[in-house]
Structures are given as C-alpha cells and as structure tokens.
C-alpha positions in Angstrom: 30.8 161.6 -118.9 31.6 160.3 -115.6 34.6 158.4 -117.0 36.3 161.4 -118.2 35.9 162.9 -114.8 37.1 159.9 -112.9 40.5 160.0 -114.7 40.9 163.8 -114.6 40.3 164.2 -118.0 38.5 167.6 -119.7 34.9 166.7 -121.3 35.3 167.8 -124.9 32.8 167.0 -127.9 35.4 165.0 -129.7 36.0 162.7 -126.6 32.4 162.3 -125.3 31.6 161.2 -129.1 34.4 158.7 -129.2 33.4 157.0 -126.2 29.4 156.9 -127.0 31.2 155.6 -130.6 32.7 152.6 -128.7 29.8 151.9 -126.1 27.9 151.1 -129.3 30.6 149.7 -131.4 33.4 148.2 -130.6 37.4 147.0 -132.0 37.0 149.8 -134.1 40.1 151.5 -135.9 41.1 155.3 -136.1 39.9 154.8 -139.7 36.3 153.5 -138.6 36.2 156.1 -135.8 36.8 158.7 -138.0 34.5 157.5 -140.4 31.7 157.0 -138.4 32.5 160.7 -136.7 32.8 162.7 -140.3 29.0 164.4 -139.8 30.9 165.8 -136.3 34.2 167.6 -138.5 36.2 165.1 -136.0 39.9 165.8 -137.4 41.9 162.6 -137.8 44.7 163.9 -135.6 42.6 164.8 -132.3 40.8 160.8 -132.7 44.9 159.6 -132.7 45.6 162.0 -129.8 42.5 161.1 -127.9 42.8 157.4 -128.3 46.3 157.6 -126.9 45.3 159.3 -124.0 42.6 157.2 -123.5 44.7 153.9 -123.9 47.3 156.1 -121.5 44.4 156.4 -118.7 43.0 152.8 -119.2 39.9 153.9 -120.5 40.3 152.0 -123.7 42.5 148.9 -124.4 44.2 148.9 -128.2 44.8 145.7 -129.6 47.2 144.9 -132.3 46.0 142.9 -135.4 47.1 140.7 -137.8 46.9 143.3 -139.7 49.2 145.3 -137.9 46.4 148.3 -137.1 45.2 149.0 -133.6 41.6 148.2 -132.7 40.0 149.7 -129.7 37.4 148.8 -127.4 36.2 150.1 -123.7 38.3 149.0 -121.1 35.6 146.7 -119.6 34.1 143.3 -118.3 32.8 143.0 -122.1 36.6 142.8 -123.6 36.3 140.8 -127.0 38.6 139.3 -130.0 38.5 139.6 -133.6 38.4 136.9 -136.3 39.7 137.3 -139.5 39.2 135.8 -142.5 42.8 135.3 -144.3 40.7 136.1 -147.9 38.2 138.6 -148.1 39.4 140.7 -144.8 35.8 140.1 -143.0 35.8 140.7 -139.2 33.6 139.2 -136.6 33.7 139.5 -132.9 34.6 136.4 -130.2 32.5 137.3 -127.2 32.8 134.1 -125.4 35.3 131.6 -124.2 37.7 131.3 -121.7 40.1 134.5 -122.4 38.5 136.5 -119.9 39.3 134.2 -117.1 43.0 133.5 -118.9 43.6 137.4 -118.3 42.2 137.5 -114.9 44.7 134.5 -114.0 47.1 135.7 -115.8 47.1 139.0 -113.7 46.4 137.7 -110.5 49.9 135.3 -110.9 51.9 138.0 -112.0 50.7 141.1 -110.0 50.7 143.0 -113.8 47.5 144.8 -114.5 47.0 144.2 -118.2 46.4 147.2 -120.7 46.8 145.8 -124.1 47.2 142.6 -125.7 47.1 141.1 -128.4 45.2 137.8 -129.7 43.5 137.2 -133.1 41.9 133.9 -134.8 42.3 133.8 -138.5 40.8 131.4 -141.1 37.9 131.8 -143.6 34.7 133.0 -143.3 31.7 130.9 -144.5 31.2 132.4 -148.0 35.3 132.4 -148.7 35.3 128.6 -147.0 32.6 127.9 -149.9 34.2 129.4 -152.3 37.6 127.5 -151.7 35.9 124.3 -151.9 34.1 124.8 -155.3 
C-alpha cells in the first residue's frame, strides 16, 4: 500500500488488512477490528501495536468516546463523528455539518496540526425515543 511506503512503514499482512478494514468501515474499535479480522488469525496485540503506530504516523486519527474506547478512522477529507444513543448503545455516523471546516479554522489560527479529537452527540435513537414515550 502506498501509504505504508509514504511513512516509511514495512508492508505486513496484518497492516495492509487493517487499513482495507477502515477504507471500508470506519470509527471502528480494536474490538471490531479484531472481529472483523478473526478469519486472518489477527492477534489482538499486533491490531493495538499497529493502531498506535498508525495514529503515531498520522495515518489514522483515534477518537475518544463517550464511552471511554478509542474509535479509529483514516486520516482523511472524509473524517466523521459518532452518535450515541444514551439507551440501547446504537452508533450511527455524522458525515455532514460544519466540523470539517471548524478543524480546518481551528488549525489554520493556531498553527497546530490536529491528530486526535474528540467530539460525540448523544441522545436516543428512534426505536429507544419510541419506546420512552409509550
């Protein structure tokens, strides 16, 4: 993969697998990761090493939950945010709004080039917000 090369990094299995994981899927947890990577014999360990190194290089950015667990996504244009629903734990992804062009201006005033962050909506999903209301 040309990223790997770009940042000086070795091309293994494990981390070429990862990274077609989060092209397709992303915010994904070491949990999910592994999951999604059992048919491969991915140990848990190398997905925490390779993440870090990956969040290290810029490659991925890890954002912190409500839930206190790191998500991760591809460190491009496409960066999204979660919601949560406070009940039944369901996840969907905000791919719209302003926060791209907060973190652009946000970097541009400060001269910081932003790795991480973190920035979560909460609230109920339809079903719980139905359910509540019975």
């Amino acid at each position: 993969m040309n990223i790997l090369k770009k940042h000086g990094l070795k091309e293994t299995k494990t981390r070429i697998e990862i990274l077609e994981l989060l092209e397709k899927e992303t915010l994904l947890n070491a949990e999910q990761i592994f999951e999604r990577l059992q048919d491969s014999k991915v140990k848990i360990s190398s997905i925490y090493r390779n993440l870090a190194t990956f969040t290290d290089e810029n490659i991925l950015i890890r954002t912190v939950g409500l839930d206190n667990i790191s998500y991760y996504q591809l460190n491009t244009d496409d960066h999204v945010h979660q919601i949560v629903c406070e009940e039944c734990g369901k996840v969907d992804i905000v791919d719209h709004g302003p926060l791209m062009e907060i973190e652009r201006d946000i970097e541009e005033k400060t001269g910081f080039t932003i790795t991480s962050h973190s920035f979560e909506f909460s609230g109920l999903c339809e079903e719980c917000a139905k359910h509540n209301h019975k």
